[in-house]
C-alpha positions, -999 to 999 in steps of 0.1 A, spaced: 441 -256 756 408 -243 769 415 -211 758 421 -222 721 390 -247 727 368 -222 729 372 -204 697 375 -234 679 336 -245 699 322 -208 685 334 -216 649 320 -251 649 287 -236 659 287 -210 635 294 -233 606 263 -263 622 239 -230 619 255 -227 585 247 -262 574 212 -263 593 202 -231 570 218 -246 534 199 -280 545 169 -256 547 174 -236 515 178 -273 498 149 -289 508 129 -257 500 145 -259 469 131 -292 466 95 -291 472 92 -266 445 72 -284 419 62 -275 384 33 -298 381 20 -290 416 23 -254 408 -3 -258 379 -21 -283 392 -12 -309 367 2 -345 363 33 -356 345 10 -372 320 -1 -337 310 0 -326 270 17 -298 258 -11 -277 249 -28 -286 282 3 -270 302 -2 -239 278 -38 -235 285 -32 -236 322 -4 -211 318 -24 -190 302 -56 -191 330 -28 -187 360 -12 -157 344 -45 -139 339 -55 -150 373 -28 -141 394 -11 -113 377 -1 -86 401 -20 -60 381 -56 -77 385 -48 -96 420 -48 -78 447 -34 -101 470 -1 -101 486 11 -135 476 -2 -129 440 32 -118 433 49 -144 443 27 -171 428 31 -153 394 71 -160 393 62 -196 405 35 -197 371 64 -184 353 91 -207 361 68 -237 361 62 -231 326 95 -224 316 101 -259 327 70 -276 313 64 -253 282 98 -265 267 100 -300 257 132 -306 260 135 -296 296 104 -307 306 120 -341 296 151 -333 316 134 -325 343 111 -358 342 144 -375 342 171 -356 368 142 -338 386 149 -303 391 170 -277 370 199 -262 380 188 -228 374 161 -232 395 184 -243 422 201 -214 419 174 -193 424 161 -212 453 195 -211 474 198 -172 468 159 -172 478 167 -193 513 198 -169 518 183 -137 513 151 -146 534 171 -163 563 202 -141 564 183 -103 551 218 -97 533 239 -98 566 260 -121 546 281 -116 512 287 -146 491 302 -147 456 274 -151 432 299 -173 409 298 -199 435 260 -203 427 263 -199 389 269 -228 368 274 -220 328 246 -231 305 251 -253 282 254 -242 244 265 -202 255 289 -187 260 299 -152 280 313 -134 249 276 -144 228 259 -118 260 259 -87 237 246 -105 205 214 -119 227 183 -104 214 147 -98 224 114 -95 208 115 -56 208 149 -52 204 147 -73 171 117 -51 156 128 -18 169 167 -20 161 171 -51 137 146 -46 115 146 -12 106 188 -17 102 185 -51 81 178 -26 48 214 -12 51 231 -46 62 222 -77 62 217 -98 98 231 -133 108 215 -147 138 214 -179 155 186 -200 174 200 -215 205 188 -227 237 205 -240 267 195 -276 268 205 -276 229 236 -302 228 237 -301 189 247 -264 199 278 -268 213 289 -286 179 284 -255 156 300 -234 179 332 -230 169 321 -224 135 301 -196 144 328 -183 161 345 -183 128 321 -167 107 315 -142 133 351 -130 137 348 -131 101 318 -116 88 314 -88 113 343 -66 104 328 -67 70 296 -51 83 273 -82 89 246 -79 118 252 -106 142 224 -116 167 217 -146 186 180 -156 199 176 -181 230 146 -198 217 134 -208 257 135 -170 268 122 -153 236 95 -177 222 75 -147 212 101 -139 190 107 -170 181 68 -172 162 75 -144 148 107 -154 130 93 -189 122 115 -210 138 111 -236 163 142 -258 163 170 -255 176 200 -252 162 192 -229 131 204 -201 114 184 -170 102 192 -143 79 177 -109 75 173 -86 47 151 -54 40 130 -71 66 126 -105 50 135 -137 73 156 -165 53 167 -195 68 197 -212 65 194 -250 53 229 -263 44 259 -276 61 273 -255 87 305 -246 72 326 -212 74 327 -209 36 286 -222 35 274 -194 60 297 -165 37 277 -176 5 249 -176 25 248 -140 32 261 -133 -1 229 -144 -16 208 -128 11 218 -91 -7 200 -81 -39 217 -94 -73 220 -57 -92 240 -39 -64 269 -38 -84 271 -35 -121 304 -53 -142 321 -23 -160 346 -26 -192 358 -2 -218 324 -12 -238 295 -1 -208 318 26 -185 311 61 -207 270 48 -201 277 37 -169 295 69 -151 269 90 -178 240 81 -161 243 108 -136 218 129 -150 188 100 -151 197 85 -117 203 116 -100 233 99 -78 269 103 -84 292 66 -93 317 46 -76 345 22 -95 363 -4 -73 390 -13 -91 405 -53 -81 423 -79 -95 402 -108 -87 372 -117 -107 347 -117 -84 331 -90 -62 343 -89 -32 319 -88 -2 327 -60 22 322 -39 -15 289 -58 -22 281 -51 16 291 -8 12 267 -8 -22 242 -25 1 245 1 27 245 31 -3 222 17 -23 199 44 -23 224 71 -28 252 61 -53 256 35 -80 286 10 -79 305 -11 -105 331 -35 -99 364 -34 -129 383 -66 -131 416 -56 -136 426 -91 -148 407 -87 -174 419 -74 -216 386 -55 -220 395 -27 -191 428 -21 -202 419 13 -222 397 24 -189 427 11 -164 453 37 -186 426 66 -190 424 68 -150 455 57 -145 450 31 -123 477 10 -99 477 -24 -107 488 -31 -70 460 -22 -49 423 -15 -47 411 19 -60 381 33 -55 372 61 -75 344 84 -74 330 102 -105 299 135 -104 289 149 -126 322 157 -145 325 123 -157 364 132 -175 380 136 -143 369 116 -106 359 139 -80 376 119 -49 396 91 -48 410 60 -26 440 38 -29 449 13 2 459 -24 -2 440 -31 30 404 -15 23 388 -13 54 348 -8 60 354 21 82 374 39 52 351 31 25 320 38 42 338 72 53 343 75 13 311 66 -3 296 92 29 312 117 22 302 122 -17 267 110 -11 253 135 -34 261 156 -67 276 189 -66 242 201 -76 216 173 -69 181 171 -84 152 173 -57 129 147 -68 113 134 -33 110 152 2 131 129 21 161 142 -3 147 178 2 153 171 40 186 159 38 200 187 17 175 218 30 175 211 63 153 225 90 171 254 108 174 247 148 201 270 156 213 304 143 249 292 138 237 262 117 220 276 90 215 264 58 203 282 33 193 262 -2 200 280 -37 173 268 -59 173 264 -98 138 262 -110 140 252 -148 125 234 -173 140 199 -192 141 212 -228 173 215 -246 168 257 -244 172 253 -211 206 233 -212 231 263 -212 217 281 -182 217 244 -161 255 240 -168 261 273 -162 245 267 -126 267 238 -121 297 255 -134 286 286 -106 280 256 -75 315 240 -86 333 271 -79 312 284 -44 317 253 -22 304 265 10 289 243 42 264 268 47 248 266 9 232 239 -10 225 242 -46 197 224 -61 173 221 -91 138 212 -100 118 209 -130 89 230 -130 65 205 -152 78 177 -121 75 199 -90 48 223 -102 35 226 -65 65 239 -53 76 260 -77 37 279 -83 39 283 -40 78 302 -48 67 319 -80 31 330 -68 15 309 -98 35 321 -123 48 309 -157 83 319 -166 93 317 -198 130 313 -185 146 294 -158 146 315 -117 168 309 -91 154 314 -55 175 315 -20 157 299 4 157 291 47 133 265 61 120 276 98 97 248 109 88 212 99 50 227 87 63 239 50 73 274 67 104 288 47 120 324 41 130 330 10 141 354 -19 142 358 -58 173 364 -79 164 395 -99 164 392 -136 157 351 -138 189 331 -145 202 324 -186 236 315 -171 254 346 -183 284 363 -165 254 389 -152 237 364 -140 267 349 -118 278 384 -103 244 396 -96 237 361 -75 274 360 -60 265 394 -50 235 383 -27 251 355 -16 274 376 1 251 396 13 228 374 25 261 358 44 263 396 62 225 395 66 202 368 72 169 389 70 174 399 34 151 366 25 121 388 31 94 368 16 78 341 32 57 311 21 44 273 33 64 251 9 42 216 -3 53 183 4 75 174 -29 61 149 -57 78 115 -61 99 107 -92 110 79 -84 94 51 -107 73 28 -86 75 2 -110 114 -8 -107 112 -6 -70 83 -34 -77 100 -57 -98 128 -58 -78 108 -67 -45 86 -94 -65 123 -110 -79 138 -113 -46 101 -130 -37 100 -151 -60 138 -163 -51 130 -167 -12 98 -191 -29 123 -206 -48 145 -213 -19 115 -225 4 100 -249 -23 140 -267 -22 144 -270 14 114 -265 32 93 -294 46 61 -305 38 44 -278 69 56 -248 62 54 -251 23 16 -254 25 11 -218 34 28 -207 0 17 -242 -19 -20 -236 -13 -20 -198 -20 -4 -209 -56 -32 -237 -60 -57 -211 -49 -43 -185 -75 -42 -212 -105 -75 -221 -99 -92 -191 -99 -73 -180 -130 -80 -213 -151 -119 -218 -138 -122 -181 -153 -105 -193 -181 -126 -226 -190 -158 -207 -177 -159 -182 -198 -146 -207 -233 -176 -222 -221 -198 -193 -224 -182 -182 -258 -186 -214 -274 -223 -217 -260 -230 -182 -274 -215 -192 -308 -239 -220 -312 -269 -220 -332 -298 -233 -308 -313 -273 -302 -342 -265 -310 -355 -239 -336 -383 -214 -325 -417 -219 -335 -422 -196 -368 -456 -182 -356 -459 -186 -318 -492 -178 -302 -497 -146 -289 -526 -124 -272 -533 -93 -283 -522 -77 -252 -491 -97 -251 -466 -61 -260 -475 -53 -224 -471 -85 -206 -446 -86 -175 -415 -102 -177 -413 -133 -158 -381 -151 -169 -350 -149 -151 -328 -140 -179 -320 -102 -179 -345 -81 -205 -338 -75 -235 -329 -39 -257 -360 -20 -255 -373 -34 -231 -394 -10 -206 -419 -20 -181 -452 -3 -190 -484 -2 -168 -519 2 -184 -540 29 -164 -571 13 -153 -594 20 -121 -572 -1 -101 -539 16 -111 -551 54 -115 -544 64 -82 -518 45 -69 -498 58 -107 -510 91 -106 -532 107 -85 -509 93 -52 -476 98 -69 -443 101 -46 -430 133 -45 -404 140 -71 -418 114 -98 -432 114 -125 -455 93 -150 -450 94 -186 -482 84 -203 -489 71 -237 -523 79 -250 -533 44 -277 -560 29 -294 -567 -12 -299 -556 -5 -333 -527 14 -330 -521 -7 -295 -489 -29 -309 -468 -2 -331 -471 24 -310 -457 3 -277 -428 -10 -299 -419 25 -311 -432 38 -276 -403 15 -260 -378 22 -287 -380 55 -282 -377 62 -242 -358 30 -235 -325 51 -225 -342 69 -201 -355 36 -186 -331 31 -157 -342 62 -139 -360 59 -103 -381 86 -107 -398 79 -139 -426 59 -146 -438 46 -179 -480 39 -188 -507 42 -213 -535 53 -215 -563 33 -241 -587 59 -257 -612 36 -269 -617 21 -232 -615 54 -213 -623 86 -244 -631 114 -213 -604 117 -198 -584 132 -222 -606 162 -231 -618 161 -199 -577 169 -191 -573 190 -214 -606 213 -207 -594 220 -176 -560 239 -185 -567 261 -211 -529 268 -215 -525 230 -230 -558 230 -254 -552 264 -271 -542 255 -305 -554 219 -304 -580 212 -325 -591 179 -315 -597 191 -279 -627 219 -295 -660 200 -293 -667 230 -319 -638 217 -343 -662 193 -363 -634 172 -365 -630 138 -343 -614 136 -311 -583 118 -317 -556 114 -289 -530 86 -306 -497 90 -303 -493 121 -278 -476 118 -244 -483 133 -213 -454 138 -183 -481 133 -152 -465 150 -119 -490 139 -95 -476 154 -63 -480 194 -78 -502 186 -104 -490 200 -135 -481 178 -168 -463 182 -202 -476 174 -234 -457 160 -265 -481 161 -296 -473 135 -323 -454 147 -353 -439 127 -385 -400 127 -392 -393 155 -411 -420 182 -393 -401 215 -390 -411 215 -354 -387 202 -328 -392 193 -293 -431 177 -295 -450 211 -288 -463 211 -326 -486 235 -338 -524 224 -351 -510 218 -384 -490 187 -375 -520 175 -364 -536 176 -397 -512 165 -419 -522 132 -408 -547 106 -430 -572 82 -415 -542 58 -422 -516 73 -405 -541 73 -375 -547 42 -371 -509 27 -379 -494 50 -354 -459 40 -354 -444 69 -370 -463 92 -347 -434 91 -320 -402 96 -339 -394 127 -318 -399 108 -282 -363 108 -272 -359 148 -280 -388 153 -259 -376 134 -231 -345 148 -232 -360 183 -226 -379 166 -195 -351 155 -180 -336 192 -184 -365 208 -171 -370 232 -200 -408 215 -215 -432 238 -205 -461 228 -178 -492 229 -177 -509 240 -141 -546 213 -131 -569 222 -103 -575 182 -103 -570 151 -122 -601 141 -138 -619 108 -131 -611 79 -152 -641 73 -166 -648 39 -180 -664 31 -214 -656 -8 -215 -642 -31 -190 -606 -21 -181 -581 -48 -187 -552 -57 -164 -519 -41 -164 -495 -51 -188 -456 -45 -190 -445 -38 -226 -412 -58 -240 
């Protein structure tokens, strides 16, 4: 007996040490407390337990703290707000106290601290399941960068169903089995299936837009829809029925199927028919025209139907089971066909890939220029691509089908034969053809070498018209080139291809299927996350109809005659043509700002002029003051708005020196003017010309006043202009400036001849000088 006592004493021990170290782990496992952790109370709001989350994380973050607990209290921050972040299990754990995951953690803590994994023990015995989950949902779970680097980019060739879960979520566990359904059901078909825990992955969470739990998503070309009805089997199959675009597959009969399978040559993509017996579409076809969408057209054929009859005896069709056939551009006679009463994904997908393109495809983007001239990366994978480069009128028909009759018949992995049109792709083809306008369509063999444009290439001698020449001469160096890859000889940097592809379809159909998820958010949305769209509607309306009523409003003012009519005669000064503009209302036609020169103004507008400007000066009289500014205003007002030009005059009565004085002092500008002689015996009269001042180097141009109809153009009149004028004419002035404008347009040009001053003459000052005066 003592003998067997004594083993039985050790194991007794053993398993009080045992105990003693669980009772450890357990109380450890206790003391851990959320609230102490961040240092708050239970009655704590939500956003303060964020706030504090977000200070501690900064804080103790292994990367900024260097001290050796700061790991350790970072997992703490973590799972406290785990805890406390979540309502729902903050509430739990107000209630039951602490989580059973948390446990779990604890006890393996406690064992691998007091033990140092001298001891095994089954995980499983520590694991409890969680609520609302289960094992086989593990490869559906998704994170934030899973979901933008896999799911998005893969959601615009099938559409996505996921689910929002979490594991406190009860209402879970009731939709379950459902799920399960539509799972086992819509994922053979080809539907995404991913499943979000809402407690682990709030990030992605915001960024889906969802925040309850449970709820349904689907994705689609990168859109988020949620899912707001019942959650039945047959509910979640419409559900992503409607997520897919509404013109992926068009209805065919015996009226639409010759346009239908004819619209190769426009769409550039060969045609499928599906032929079934029931009336509608079925999915896992919708789903395969999703996935194809951007390579070949499908239509559906109801065989039930009286108007396919004559299109189910030309193809000869088995009433018995699904056909798919698959027409290119010989649309008599399908180029592939399928017949299988179960149709599987895997075999249509396999189908449709398989016949992607036409037996001589149109390059009309790079990315397709990619796909069917690919870059060569090893020499046992070349690819070399035959090239058609012709034009799109009806002469250059025969040689086209005579191309497609030559690709039909030389079916090779290691060629591709293409076309362009030269008016589409004119970048390409001037970079192949060295800039050069054939007046016939050219064939060209090429290799690309690197992604930079670099490509090898030849050109078939003698162009290409389609005849039987044509077709021996290029079988002939196809073979050859097949025995020798460096007969493409030339080399060249090909452009990036031009987009035909019409922007504006691609448009309408992203603004329809906007304007349906609006739709579908104005039904079943509630009142918070309709604002967002409702007030950027409002916004929109209001903008457009304020415009509206604003501008009716303006009309109809404009239209009016005015309150109160004008005084007939108001009172004016006689320097009023060259008052300034004070009103706030924008000037009038002919309107030009004019400065009087006076003592105070002759320096700063002349003899201290900026570099580069000039003063255009009009020399007047007090009789011929008001017509001459009118006409004056009139005549230079399109040259107005230039910064360098400045506009005065100069009155001859107040100030009669300065013009001879001017004038004496460049001989090149008074020789031929008679009123600048003191010898003339004629009066000294300046009205009406115009001087172009240049301050800065001194030099100015003179226009001389002639009448409309002077055989002289350009203002540099001879001395007989100047005496064709009466005392009259003098003194009215007006018709003095009638070629201003041409004038000023040769100033502008530069081609006015100028006259070179030593200096500019004082202004001298026969009466008192007036103030300066804008004309209007």
């Amino acid at each position: 007996m003592g003998g067997l006592c004594r083993p039985l004493q050790a194991s007794m021990v053993w398993l009080a040490v045992l105990l003693l170290l669980l009772g450890e782990t357990v109380n450890t496992a206790q003391e851990f407390d959320p609230y102490r952790v961040l240092g708050l109370t239970k009655s704590a709001s939500q956003a303060e337990v964020k706030k504090v989350y977000k200070r501690l994380v900064r804080e103790w973050h292994p990367d900024k703290n260097n001290d050796p607990g700061a790991e350790d209290m970072f997992i703490k921050i973590t799972k406290s707000y785990e805890i406390l972040g979540n309502v729902e299990r903050r509430a739990n754990y107000d209630r039951y106290g602490q989580m059973e995951e948390n446990k779990q953690g604890q006890h393996q803590q406690g064992f691998n601290r007091h033990f140092h994994n001298s001891f095994y023990f089954d995980e499983s015995f520590f694991n409890f399941p969680r609520s609302g989950r289960d094992f086989s949902d593990s490869k559906y779970l998704l994170d934030h960068a899973g979901f933008n680097s896999k799911v998005l980019p893969d959601s615009f060739k099938r559409p996505y169903l996921i689910k929002i879960t979490s594991e406190w979520c009860f209402a879970c566990v009731h939709i379950e089995p459902v799920w399960r359904e539509a799972v086992q059901e819509l994922e053979p078909l080809g539907v995404g299936i991913g499943i979000v825990d809402i407690g682990y992955e709030r990030r992605l969470a915001n960024q889906l837009g969802v925040h309850r739990t449970p709820s349904i998503l689907g994705v689609v070309n990168g859109r988020v829809t949620v899912f707001h009805y019942s959650v039945v089997r047959e509910h979640l199959r419409q559900f992503v029925e409607d997520l897919l675009p509404q013109r992926l597959v068009e209805k065919v009969t015996d009226k639409n199927y010759v346009s239908f399978l004819g619209s190769w040559h426009v769409e550039n993509n060969p045609s499928v028919l599906l032929f079934d017996q029931v009336p509608a579409v079925p999915l896992l076809y919708k789903l395969t025209a999703f996935a194809f969408k951007d390579y070949v057209r499908f239509g559906y054929v109801d065989q039930g139907l009286t108007e396919t009859s004559r299109l189910l005896h030309q193809f000869n069709i088995n009433s018995y089971a699904p056909t798919m056939l698959l027409f290119k551009e010989n649309t008599e006679q399908p180029a592939d066909i399928i017949q299988a009463k179960g149709m599987k994904r895997q075999i249509m997908e396999e189908f449709v890939s398989n016949n992607k393109y036409l037996c001589v495809p149109r390059l009309v983007n790079q990315h397709l220029f990619d796909e069917l001239c690919p870059i060569k990366q090893f020499h046992r994978r070349r690819k070399y691509c035959v090239l058609l480069i012709t034009g799109e009128e009806p002469g250059f028909v025969p040689g086209n089908q005579a191309f497609l009759t030559f690709a039909s018949s030389n079916t090779k992995d290691v060629l591709r034969f293409t076309y362009v049109y030269q008016r589409q792709q004119q970048p390409l083809c001037q970079a192949l053809l060295h800039n050069q306008a054939p007046l016939f369509a050219q064939v060209v063999i090429l290799e690309r070498r690197s992604p930079g444009g670099k490509a090898v290439y030849r050109s078939v001698i003698g162009g290409w018209n389609g005849s039987d020449d044509d077709k021996t001469r290029l079988h002939e160096q196809l073979e050859l080139l097949q025995r020798d890859p460096s007969y493409l000889s030339y080399d060249a940097t090909l452009p990036e291809l031009n987009n035909e592809l019409s922007p504006v379809s691609l448009w309408i159909n992203a603004a329809y299927d906007y304007f349906l998820q609006i739709y579908d958010d104005l039904l079943f949305s509630n009142w918070r996350e309709m604002m967002p769209i409702l007030s950027l509607i409002f916004s929109a309306l209001f903008i457009l109809f304020g415009t509206v009523i604003i501008q009716a409003f303006s009309d109809s003012g404009e239209e009016k005659p005015p309150q109160k009519p004008k005084p007939k005669n108001p009172p004016k000064t006689e320097d009023s043509p060259g008052r300034a503009n004070t009103s706030s209302r924008p000037p009038k036609k002919d309107f030009v700002e004019v400065t009087e020169l006076t003592n105070i103004t002759y320096i700063s507008n002349l003899v201290k002029l900026r570099p580069g400007h000039i003063n255009v000066v009009l020399v007047l009289t007090d009789a011929s003051k008001n017509a001459l500014l009118r006409k004056y205003a009139k005549e230079v007002f399109s040259f107005s708005g230039t910064q360098t030009l400045h506009f005065s005059f100069l009155n001859a009565d107040k100030h009669s020196q300065w013009m001879p004085s001017l004038l004496e002092s460049c001989p090149t500008a008074a020789r031929g003017d008679e009123y600048s002689s003191p010898f003339s015996g004629r009066p000294r009269d300046f009205t009406g010309h115009v001087l172009a001042l240049n301050g800065h180097k001194k030099y100015f141009c003179l226009f001389r006043p002639v009448f409309t109809g002077d055989t002289d153009t350009g203002g540099e009149s001879s001395s007989s202009s100047s005496s064709s004028f009466d005392e009259g004419s003098r003194r009215k002035g007006g018709g003095r400036l009638d070629r201003l404008g041409l004038w000023m347009e040769r100033l502008m040009e530069g081609t006015l001849p100028r006259h070179s001053v030593p200096g500019w003459p004082g202004l001298d000052t026969t009466s008192p000088s007036s103030s300066p005066a804008p004309q209007n």
